[in-house]
C-alpha positions in Angstrom: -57.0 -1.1 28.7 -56.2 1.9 31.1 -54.8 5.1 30.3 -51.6 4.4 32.3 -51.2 1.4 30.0 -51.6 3.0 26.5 -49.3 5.9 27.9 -46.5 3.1 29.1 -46.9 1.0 25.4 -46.2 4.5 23.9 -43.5 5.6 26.3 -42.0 2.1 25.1 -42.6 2.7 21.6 -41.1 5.7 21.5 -37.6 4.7 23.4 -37.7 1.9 20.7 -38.1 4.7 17.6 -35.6 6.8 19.4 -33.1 4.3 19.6 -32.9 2.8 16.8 -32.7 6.4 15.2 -29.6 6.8 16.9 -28.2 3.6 15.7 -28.9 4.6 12.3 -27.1 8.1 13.0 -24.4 6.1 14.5 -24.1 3.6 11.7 -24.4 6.8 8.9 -22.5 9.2 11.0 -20.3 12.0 8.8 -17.6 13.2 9.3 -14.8 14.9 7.2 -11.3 13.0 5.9 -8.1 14.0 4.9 -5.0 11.9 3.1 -2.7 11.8 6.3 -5.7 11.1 8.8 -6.9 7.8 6.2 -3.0 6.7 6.1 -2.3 7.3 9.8 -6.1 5.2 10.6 -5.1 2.7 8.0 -1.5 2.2 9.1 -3.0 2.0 12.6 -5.9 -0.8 11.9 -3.9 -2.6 9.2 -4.1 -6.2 9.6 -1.0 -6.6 7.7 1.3 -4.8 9.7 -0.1 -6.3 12.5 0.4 -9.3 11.7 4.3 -8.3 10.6 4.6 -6.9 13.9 4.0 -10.5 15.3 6.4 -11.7 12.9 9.0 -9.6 14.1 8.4 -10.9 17.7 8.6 -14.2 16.6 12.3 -13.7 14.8 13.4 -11.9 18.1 12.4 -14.8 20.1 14.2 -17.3 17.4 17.1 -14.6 17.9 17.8 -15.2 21.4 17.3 -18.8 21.2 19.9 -19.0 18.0 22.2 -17.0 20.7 21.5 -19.5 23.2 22.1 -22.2 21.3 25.7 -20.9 19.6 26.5 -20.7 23.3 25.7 -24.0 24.3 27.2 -25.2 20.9 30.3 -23.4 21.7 30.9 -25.0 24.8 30.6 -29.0 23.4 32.8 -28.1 21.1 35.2 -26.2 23.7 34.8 -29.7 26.1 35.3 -31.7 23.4 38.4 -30.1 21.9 39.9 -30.4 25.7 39.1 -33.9 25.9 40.6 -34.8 22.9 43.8 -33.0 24.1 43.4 -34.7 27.5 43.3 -38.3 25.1 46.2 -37.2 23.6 48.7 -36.6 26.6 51.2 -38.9 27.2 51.7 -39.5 30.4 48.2 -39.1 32.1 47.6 -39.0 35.8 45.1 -42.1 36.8 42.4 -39.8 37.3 42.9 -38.4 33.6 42.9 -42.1 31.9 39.7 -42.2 34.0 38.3 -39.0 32.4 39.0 -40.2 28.9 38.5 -44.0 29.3 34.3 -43.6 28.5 34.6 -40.5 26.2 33.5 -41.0 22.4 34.9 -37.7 20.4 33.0 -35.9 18.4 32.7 -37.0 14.6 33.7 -34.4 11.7 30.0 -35.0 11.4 28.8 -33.7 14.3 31.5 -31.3 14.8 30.4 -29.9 11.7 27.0 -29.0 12.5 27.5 -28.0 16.1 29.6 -25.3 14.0 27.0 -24.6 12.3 25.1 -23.9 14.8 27.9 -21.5 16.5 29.0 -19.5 13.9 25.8 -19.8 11.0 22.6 -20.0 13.3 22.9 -16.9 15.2 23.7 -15.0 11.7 20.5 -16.8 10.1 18.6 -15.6 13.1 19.7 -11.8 12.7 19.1 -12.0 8.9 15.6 -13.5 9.8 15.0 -10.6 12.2 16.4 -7.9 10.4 14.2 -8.9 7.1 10.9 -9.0 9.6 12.1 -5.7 10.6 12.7 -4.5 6.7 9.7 -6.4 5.3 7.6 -4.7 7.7 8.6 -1.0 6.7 7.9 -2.1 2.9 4.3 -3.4 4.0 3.9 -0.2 5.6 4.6 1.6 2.3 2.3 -0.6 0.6 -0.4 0.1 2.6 0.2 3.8 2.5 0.0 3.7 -1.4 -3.1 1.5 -1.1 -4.5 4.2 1.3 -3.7 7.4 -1.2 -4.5 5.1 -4.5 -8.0 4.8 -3.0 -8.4 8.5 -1.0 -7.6 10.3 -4.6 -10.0 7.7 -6.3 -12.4 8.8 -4.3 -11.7 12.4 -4.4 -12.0 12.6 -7.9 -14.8 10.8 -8.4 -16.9 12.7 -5.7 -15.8 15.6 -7.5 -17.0 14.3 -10.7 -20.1 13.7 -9.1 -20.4 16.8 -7.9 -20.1 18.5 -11.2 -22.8 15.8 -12.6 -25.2 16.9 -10.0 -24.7 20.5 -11.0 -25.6 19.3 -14.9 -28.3 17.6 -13.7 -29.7 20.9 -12.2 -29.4 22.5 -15.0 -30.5 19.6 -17.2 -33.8 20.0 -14.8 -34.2 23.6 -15.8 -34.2 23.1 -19.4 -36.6 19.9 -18.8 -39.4 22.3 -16.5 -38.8 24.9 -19.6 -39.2 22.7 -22.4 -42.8 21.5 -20.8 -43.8 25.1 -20.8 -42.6 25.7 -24.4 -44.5 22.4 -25.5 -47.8 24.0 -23.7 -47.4 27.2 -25.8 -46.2 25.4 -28.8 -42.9 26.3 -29.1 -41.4 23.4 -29.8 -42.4 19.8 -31.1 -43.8 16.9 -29.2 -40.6 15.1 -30.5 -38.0 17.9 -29.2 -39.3 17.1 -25.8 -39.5 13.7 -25.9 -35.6 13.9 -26.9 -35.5 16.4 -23.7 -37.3 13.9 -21.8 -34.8 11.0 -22.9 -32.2 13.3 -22.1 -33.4 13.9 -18.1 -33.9 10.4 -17.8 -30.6 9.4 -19.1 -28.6 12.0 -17.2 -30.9 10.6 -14.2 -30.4 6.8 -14.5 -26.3 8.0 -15.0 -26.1 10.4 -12.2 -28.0 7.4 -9.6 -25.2 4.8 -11.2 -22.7 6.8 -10.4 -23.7 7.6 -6.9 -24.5 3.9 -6.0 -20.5 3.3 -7.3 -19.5 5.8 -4.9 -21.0 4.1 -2.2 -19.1 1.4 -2.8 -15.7 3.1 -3.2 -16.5 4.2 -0.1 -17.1 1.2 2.3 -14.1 -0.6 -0.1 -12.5 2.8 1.1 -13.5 2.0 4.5 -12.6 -1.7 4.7 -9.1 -0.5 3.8 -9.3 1.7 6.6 -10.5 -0.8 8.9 -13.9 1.5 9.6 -17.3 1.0 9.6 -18.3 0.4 6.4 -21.3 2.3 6.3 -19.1 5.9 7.7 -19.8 9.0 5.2 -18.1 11.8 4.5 -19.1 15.2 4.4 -15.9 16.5 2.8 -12.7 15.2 1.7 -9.9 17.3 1.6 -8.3 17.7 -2.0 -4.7 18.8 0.1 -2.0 16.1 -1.0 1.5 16.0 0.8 4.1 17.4 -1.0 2.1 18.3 -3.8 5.1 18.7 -6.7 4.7 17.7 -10.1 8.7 17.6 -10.7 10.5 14.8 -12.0 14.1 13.5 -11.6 16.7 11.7 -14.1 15.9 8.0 -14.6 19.3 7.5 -13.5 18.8 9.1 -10.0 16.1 7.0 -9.5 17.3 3.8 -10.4 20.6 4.3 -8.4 18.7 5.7 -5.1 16.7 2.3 -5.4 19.6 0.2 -5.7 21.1 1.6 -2.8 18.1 2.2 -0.6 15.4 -1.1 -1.8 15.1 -3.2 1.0 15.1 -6.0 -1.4 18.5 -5.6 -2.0 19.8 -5.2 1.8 17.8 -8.4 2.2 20.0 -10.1 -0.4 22.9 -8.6 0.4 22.4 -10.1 4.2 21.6 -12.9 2.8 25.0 -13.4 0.9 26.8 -12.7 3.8 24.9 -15.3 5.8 26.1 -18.0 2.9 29.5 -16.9 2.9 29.7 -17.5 6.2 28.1 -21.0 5.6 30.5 -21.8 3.6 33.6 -20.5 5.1 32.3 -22.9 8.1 31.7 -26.1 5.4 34.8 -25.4 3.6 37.1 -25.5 6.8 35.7 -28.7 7.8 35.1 -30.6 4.7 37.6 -28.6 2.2 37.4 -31.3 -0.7 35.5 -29.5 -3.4 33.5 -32.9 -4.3 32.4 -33.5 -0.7 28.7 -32.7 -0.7 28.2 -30.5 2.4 31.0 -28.4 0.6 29.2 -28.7 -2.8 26.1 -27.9 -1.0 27.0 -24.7 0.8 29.0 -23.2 -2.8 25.9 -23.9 -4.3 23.8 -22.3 -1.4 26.4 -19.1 -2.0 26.2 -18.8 -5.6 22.5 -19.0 -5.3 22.2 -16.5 -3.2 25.0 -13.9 -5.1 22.6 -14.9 -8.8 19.6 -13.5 -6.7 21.2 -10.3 -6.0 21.6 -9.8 -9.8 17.8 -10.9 -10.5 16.6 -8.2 -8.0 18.6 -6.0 -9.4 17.6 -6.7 -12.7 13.9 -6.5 -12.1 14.3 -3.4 -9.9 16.0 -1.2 -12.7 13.4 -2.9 -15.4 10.1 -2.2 -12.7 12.0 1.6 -12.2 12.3 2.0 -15.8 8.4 1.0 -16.3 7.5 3.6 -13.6 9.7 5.9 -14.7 8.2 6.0 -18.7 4.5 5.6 -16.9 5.3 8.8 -15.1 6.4 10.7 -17.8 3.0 9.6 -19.9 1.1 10.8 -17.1 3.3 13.9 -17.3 2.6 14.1 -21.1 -1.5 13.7 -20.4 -1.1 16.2 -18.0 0.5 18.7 -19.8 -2.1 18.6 -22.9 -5.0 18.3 -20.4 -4.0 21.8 -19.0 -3.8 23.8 -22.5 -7.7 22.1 -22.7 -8.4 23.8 -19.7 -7.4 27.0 -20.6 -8.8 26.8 -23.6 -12.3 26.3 -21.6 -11.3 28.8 -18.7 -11.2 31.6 -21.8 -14.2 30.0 -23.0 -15.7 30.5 -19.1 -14.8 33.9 -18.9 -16.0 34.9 -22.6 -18.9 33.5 -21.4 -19.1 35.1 -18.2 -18.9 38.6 -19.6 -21.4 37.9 -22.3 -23.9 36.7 -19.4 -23.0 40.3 -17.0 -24.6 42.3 -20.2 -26.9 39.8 -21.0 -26.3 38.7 -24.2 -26.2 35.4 -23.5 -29.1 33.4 -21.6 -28.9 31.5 -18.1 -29.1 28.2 -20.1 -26.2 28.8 -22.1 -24.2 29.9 -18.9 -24.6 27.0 -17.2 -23.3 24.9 -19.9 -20.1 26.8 -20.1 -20.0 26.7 -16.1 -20.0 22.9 -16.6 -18.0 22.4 -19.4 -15.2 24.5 -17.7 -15.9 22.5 -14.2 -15.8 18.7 -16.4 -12.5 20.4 -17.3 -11.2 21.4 -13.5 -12.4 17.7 -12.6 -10.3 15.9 -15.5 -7.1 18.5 -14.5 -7.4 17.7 -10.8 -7.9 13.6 -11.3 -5.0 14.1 -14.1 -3.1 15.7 -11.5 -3.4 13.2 -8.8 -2.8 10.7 -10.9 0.7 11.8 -11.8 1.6 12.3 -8.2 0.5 8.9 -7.1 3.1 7.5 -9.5 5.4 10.0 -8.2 4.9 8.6 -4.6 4.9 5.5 -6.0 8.2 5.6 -7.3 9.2 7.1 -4.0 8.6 4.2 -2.0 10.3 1.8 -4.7 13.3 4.1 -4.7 13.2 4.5 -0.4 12.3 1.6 1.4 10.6 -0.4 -1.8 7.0 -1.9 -1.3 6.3 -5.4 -0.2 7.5 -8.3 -2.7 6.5 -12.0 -1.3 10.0 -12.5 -3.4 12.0 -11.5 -0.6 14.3 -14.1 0.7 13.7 -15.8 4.1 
């Protein structure tokens, strides 16, 4: 084989190598995340929403036709209403008894429904649009809480991590020391096999805990509707409106049930019955007719659901509410703990400046006092989840498959 050959297989061997290094780089590319970038990507890519959206196109289609229909609806019953005057006349012109002499009038039947369909339909297909419209603002809430559940998951437990890889450092250290004392007989060959057990330990933990943040973070990415494989070089630990404050359980049960889209749904939803039967009752007012029994039923139905979502949306506030204020509780403790090891720290510290206390012994209280920032920063994310969680239920509500359609 010629030089020009070997020099062309490598060229092409090369290109090869090259590119599927930059696939890799692609596929493992890093990059750095904050809470409002993943909601605003995961809003953007969410296959729920998107879906909704369709929804919502679908109702306003059904809205125009429900219009279209009332109109034609309208117009039969107009006709019909001037023929049966017309039938009615007594002393019709010959072209009138013409007009009339084929016509069949409308039955109460028939009357009935194309009534319906004036009065009810369009209503049922403004209701149907407006609770696309509303469902799809609660989904949107639901996703966002899904986003930040998952962000602040991940946040603590790379942080966690972090402080983990920092013991294992150290851990290291005392294992490379302890080999050396077992040389010049410092300690037992049974102190360092515990050392040894130790290392290994820490090491099999530390690897387990890295593999599970792997997956957090493709399930973290799946949710964002990203590459799977995308890393992250830093997350940002900056939450939106970062307060730890909590309201009366009052205020937040009365802004719910006056802002929950649940319960503008049902309240829509009445009126669309009452309407129903208004229409029904006019027509057929004999309270043992069944089209008349129908629609009261249909109505009271409707005015008992308002009451259940009611019910269930001060009992699901309440259970938030008392959650919250555990969480608050935890918190509270978990920050007199951490002062308690900040002092520690700092004692610490100062003993280390003047040397009366060995590198060893330093670390530890570094890492103790840093498993102590990680537990008050996961604590502290954890109570404002359930504060933005109890936001959305008490603003727009997040997405119950119990809403009426």
């Amino acid at each position: 084989m010629g030089k020009k050959s070997i020099s062309t297989i490598i060229a092409i061997s090369l290109g090869i190598l090259l590119s599927s290094s930059t696939v890799f780089a692609q596929i493992n590319s890093i990059s750095s995340m904050d809470i409002k970038t993943a909601e605003s990507i995961s809003i953007k890519n969410s296959s729920d929403i998107e879906s909704q959206d369709y929804s919502i196109q679908i109702a306003e289609i059904a809205y125009e036709q429900g219009k279209d229909a009332s109109y034609k609806a309208d117009n039969t019953l107009i006709m019909n209403q001037k023929m049966m005057d017309l039938m009615a006349k007594p002393d019709k012109t010959v072209e009138e008894e013409a007009i009339v002499a084929n016509y069949v009038p409308l039955t109460n039947e028939q009357i009935y429904q194309l009534t319906k369909t004036r009065d009810v339909q369009p209503l049922e297909a403004e209701y149907n649009l407006e609770v696309a419209k509303n469902n799809r603002e609660s989904i949107e809430n639901t996703v966002t809480l899904s986003t930040y559940t998952q962000y602040i998951n991940l946040l603590s437990n790379r942080d966690m991590i972090d402080t983990e890889e920092k013991n294992m450092n150290n851990i290291s250290d005392l294992y490379n020391i302890s080999k050396l004392k077992l040389e010049l007989g410092t300690i037992s060959k049974s102190q360092y096999k515990k050392i040894i057990a130790s290392y290994n330990n820490e090491t099999q933990l530390l690897s387990q805990k890295q593999r599970s943040l792997s997956i957090e973070e493709m399930n973290f990415n799946k949710l964002l509707g990203q590459d799977l494989n995308i890393k992250y070089s830093t997350l940002s630990a900056d939450l939106p409106d970062n307060n730890y404050d909590i309201n009366s359980l009052d205020y937040y049960v009365n802004s719910a049930l006056k802002n929950n889209l649940d319960i503008t749904n049902s309240i829509n939803y009445i009126s669309v019955k009452q309407k129903n039967y208004d229409v029904t009752n006019k027509i057929f007012p004999a309270k043992d007719n069944i089209y008349n029994k129908q629609a009261k039923y249909d109505l009271e139905e409707s005015q008992d659901n308002l009451k259940i979502i009611k019910t269930n949306i001060q009992k699901n506030i309440s259970d938030e509410y008392n959650l919250m204020l555990s969480k608050k509780k935890t918190l509270d403790t978990e920050i007199n703990i951490y002062n308690s090891a900040l002092k520690n720290y700092n004692i610490a510290s100062n003993k280390y400046k003047y040397g009366v206390l060995s590198k060893l012994d330093m670390d530890s209280n570094e890492i103790q006092y840093q498993k102590e920032c990680d537990k008050l920063n996961s604590l502290k994310r954890d109570l404002w989840i359930e504060k933005f969680k109890i936001d959305c239920q008490i603003d727009k509500g997040l997405y119950s498959t119990t809403i009426e359609k």
